[in-house]
N, C-alpha and C positions, 0 to 999 in steps of 0.2 A: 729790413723792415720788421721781420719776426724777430730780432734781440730785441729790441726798441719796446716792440709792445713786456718778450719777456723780461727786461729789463724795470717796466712799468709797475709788471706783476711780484717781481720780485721787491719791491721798493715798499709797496703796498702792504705785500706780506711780513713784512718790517725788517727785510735787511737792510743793516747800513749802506748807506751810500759807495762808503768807501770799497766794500766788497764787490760790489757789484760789477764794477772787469773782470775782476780773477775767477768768479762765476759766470760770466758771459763765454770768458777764455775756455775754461775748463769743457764748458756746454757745449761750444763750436767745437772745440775737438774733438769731443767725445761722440758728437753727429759726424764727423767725417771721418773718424775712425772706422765706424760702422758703415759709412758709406762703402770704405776701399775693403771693409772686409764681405761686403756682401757683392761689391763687387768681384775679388779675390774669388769666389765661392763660386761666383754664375763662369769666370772666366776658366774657371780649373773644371766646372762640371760638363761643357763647352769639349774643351779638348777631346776627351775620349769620344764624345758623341760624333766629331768630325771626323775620327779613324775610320767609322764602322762605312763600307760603300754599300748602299743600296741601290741596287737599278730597277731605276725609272724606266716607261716605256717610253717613247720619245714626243710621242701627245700631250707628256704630262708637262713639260714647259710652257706648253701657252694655257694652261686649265688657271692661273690664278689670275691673267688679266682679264679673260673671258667672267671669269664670277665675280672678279671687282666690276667690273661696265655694266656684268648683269642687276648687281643689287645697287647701284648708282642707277640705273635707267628704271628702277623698276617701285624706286622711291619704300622700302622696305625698310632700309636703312633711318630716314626718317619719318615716318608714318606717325611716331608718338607725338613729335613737333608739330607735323601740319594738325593734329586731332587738337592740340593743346592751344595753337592761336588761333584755329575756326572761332567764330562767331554761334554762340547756341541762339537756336531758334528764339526760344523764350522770353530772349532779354530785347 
């Protein structure tokens, strides 16, 4: 869907028609190139961080479902939403 429109943009901008795969081509690569290398990047900075052991006290396993239930029951999480489809008085 996004070549489509950039391919729209490109057309407009006055490339040839004819060019406009090999510029498509080239675009898509050059996006997923950058994808495996920022992937590459997260996945190599990842490892060393996984060596290192830290100890946990043993309470600390149940502390993230506790605070997800808590900000899920406690509607904080959406507070901007409900303010944003209230009804104001005025109108």
């Amino acid at each position: 869907m996004h070549g489509l429109g950039f391919a729209g943009g490109l057309s407009d901008a006055g490339l040839p028609a004819g060019h406009i795969p090999t510029v498509l081509l080239f675009f898509s690569a050059g996006v997923e190139t950058g994808h495996l290398l920022f992937i590459g990047v997260v996945l190599s900075s990842i490892a060393p961080v996984r060596r290192v052991r830290i100890l946990f006290p043993l309470w600390a396993d149940v502390v993230p479902p506790y605070a997800i239930g808590t900000m899920a029951c406690s509607g904080s999480s959406n507070a901007p939403f409900r303010f944003e489809r209230s009804e104001r008085p005025d109108q």
